[in-house]
C-alpha positions in Angstrom: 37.4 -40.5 -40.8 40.6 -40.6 -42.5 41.8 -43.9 -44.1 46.0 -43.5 -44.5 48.3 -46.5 -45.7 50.3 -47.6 -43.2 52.7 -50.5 -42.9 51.7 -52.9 -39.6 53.0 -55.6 -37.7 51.2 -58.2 -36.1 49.5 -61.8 -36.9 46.2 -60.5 -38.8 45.2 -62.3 -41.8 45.5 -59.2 -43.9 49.4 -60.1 -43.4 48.6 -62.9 -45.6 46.9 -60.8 -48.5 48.3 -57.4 -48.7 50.7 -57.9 -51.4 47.7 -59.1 -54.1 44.3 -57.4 -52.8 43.8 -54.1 -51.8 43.1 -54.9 -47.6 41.8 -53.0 -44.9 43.2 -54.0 -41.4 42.8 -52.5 -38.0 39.0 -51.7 -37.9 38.3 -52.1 -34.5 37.9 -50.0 -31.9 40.9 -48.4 -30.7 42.7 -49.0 -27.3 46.1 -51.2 -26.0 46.7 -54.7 -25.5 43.2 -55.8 -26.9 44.3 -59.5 -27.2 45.4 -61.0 -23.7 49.8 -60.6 -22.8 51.2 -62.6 -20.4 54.6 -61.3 -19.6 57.3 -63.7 -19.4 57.4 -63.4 -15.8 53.6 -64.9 -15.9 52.2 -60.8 -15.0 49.9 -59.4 -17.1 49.5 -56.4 -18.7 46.2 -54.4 -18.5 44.1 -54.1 -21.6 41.9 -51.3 -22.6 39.4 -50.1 -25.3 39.6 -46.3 -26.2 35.4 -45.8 -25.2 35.4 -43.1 -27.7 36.4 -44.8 -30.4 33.4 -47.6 -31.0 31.0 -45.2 -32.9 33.6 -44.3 -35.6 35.3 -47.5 -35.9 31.3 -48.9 -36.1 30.7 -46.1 -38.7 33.6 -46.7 -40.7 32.5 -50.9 -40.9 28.9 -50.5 -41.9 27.9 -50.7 -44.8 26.6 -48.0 -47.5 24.4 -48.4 -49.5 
């Protein structure tokens, strides 16, 4: 699997190391919405986990020895 830099948004705590350690963010499984949304209207948006993307995002966070 590819590993590309990319400059991300968001409240991970990787926002709060970037700058001084080298930091790998966004290793779970792909998909939309994965933490709960509640629309300002009180909706809320559905959330979804790409199925095909557990086994590489699993791949790419286990170890090797």
């Amino acid at each position: 699997m590819a590993v590309a830099a990319e400059e991300r948004g968001g409240l991970s705590d990787a926002n709060l190391i970037w700058d001084d350690v080298p930091t790998l963010d966004g290793l779970g499984p792909g998909g939309q919405r994965p933490l709960p949304r509640t629309e300002p209207d009180g909706s809320k948006l559905p959330e979804f986990v790409e199925v095909t993307s557990i086994v590489p995002k699993a791949v790419l966070n286990s170890p090797r020895f």
